[in-house]
C-alpha positions in Angstrom: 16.1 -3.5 18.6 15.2 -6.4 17.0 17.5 -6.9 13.2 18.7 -9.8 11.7 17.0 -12.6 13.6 19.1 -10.9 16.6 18.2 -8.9 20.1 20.8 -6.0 19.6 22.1 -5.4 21.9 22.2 -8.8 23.5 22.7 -7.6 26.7 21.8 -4.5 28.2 22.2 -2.5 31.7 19.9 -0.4 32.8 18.9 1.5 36.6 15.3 0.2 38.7 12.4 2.2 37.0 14.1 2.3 33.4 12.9 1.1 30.6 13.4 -0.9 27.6 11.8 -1.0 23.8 12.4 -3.6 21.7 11.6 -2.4 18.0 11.0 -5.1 15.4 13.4 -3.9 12.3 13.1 -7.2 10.8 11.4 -8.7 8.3 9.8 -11.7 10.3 7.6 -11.9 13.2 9.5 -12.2 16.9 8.4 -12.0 20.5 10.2 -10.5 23.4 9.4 -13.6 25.9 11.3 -13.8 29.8 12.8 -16.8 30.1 10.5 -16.6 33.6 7.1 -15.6 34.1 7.7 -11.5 33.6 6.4 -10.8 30.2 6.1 -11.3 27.1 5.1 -9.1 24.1 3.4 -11.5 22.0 4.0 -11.6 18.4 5.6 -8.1 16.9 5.1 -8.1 13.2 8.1 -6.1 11.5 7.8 -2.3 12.6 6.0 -2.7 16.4 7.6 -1.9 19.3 7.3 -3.2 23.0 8.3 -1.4 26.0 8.7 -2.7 29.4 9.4 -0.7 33.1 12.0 -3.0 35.0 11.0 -2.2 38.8 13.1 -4.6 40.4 17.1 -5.4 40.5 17.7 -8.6 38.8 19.4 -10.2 35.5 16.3 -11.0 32.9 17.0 -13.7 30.2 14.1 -13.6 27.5 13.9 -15.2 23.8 12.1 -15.1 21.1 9.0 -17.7 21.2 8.9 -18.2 17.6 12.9 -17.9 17.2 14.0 -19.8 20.0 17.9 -19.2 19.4 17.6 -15.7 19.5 18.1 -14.5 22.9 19.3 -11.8 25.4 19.8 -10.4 29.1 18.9 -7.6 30.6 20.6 -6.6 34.2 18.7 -4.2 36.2 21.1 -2.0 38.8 
């Protein structure tokens, strides 16, 4: 979830093949963007979502592109 110009959690673990959703439940635009070249959502305008399928094991740093001090991990087991 995405709330106070914060990733919340800001760190997550999750299993190969899970999923993640990021929901925008702020008032400002974000991105979900991988601090390598995995994804990125582009822009989320308060109330969309974007989900993502994390295939391989790993430890996933992303930020928001607009926000750039906003950021999180995501470690896949």
């Amino acid at each position: 979830m995405i709330e106070g110009f914060r990733f919340v959690p800001q760190s997550v673990t999750v299993s190969v093949g899970d999923s993640v959703r990021w929901i925008n439940n702020d008032n400002a635009d974000h991105t979900t963007t991988s601090d390598g070249p995995s994804w990125d959502s582009g822009v989320l305008t308060p109330g969309r979502s974007f989900t993502r399928v994390f295939a391989t094991r790993g430890t996933f740093t992303y930020h928001c592109a607009i926000h750039p001090s906003m950021t999180g991990t995501i470690t896949v087991q």
